[in-house]
N, C-alpha and C positions, 0 to 999 in steps of 0.2 A: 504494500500500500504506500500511498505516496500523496504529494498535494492536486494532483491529478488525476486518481482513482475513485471521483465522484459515481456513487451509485452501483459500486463495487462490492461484491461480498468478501471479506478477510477469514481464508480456510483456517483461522485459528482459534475461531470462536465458533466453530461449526463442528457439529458430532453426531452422524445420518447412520439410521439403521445399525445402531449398537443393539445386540443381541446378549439377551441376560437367561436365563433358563434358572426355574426356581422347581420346588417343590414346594406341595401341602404339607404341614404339619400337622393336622388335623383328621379324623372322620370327616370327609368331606360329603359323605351321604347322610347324615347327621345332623340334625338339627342345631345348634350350639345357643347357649344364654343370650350373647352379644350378639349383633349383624354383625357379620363379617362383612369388609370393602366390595365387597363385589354385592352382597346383598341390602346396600343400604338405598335411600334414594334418593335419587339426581339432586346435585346441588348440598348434599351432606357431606360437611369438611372429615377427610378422614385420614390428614396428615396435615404439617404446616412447615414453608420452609421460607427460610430468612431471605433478606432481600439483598443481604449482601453476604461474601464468602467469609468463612473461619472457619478454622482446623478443630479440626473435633474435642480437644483439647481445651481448648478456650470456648465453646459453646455452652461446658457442662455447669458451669456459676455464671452465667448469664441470663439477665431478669430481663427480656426483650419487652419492649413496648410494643403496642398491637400494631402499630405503625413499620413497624422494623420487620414483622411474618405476612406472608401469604396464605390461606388458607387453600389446601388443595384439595378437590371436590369431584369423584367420576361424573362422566356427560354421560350416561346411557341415552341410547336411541331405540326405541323400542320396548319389549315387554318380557325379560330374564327371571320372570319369577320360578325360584325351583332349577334351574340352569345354574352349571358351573363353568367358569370362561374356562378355554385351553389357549385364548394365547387374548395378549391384553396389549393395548396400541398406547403406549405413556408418553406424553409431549410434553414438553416444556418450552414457553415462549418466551420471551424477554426483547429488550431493547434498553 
């Protein structure tokens, strides 16, 4: 990048199709006390992440103001009642 690269995307703030593979830890055919993430509804915060970076280290005695978190919230489209996802699409946008 340069003073000349107006409208330019910078491949180093860019990270496409990272691939993570998890497992349940769970009965997943089981009903559970809590909703799990995938069972809760649209628009239900079921994580929260800061709006700027620090090392994991320095996060753990910090008293964030609501100002300082995002709250992160699945978009379902559709009707997943009783469905377990096999594969989940997680974006993160920013500017």
């Amino acid at each position: 990048m340069n003073e000349y690269s107006f409208g330019l995307k910078p491949t180093a703030d860019n990270c496409n199709d990272a691939l993570i593979q998890c497992i349940y830890d769970e009965k997943i055919t089981e009903r559970q006390p809590n909703d799990r993430w995938f069972e809760v509804l649209t628009g239900t915060p079921i994580f929260q992440v800061s709006v700027e970076p620090f090392l994991f280290e320095d996060v753990r005695d910090l008293d964030f103001d609501p100002t300082e978190i995002l709250e992160v919230m699945p978009a379902f489209e559709g009707d997943f009642t009783d469905m377990i996802p096999r594969a989940v699409d997680f974006k993160i946008s920013y500017y």
